[in-house]
N, C-alpha and C positions, 0 to 999 in steps of 0.2 A: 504494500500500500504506500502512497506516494507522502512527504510528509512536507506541509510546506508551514513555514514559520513566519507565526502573524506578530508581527511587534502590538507591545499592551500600550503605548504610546504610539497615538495615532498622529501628534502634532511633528512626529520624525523623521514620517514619511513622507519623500516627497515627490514630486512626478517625472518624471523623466521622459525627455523629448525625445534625443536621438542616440543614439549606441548610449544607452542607458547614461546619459550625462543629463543631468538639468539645465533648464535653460541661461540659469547664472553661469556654469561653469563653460557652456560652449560660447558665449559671447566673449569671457574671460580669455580662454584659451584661442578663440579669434583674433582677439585682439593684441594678445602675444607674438600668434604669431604672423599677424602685420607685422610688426614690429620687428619680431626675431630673423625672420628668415633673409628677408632684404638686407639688413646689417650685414648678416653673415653672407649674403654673398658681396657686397658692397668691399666685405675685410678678407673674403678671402683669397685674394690674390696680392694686396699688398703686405698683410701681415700672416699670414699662412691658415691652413685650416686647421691646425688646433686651437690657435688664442682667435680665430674668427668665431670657432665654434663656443668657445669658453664663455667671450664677449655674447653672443649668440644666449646662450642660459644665463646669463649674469641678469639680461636685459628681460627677460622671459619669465625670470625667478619674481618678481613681484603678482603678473596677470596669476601664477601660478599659483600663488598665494593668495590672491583673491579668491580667486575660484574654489577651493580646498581646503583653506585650512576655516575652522568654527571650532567655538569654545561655548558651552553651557548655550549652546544655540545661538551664536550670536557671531555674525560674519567679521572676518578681518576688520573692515574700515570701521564697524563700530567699536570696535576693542580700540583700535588705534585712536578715535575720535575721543571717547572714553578717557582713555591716558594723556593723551596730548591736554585735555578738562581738567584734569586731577593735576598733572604736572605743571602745566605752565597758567595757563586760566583762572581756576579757582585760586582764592588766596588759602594759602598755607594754615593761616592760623583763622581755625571758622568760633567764631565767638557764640558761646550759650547761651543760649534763651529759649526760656521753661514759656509755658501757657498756663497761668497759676487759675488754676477754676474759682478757687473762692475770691482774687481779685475780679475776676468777671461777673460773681454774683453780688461783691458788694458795691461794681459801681452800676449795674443793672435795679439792686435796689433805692442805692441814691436818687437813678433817674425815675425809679416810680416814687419815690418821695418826693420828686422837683413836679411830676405830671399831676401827682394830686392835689399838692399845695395852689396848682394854676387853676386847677378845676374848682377848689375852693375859693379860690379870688374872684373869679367868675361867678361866679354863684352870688357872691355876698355883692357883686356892683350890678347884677341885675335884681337883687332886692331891693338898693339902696332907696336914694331918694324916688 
């Protein structure tokens, strides 16, 4: 009997378009190798074909990394985006500050003491004269 394995996480699966790549990694890997192949014939005649080809993956090794590498679900450039946040963007020292509930219930009841104190002012000047 044939036996085919169903992952219990269904958010991890993902579709696949052509010779089982998805569609990030075959635009990724397109677009490498725009990149890569023309370099390397471009270098391989003035500087030989091993450092064409070297040069060749050196250039390719980023699209490759887009496409491939994920961490806790989460593609390359957000990791990177992420760090570049923490490292340089945000400041270093993040300062503390609490939400104290009971500051919020006692200037909440202040202002129903300001709301009825007006509602009794009103009151008492359409008594008046």
């Amino acid at each position: 009997m044939a036996y085919v394995p169903v992952p219990k996480d269904l958010t991890k699966v993902k579709t696949k378009v052509f010779f089982g790549l998805t569609k990030r990694q075959l635009i990724c890997f397109g677009a490498g190798a725009l990149i890569g192949v023309p370099l390397f014939f471009l270098l391989k005649d003035s500087a030989g074909t091993s450092v064409a080809a070297f040069c060749m993956v050196l250039v390719m090794l980023p699209a490759f990394l887009l496409a491939m590498y994920e961490k806790n679900g989460q593609p390359l450039e957000v990791i990177i985006r992420n760090m570049l946040s923490v490292f340089f963007i945000k400041p270093k020292q993040r300062r503390y500050a609490t939400c104290n509930f009971y500051i919020l219930l006692e200037r909440q009841h202040q202002l129903d003491k300001e709301v009825q104190q007006i509602v009794r002012q009103g009151k008492t000047k359409r008594k008046g004269p």
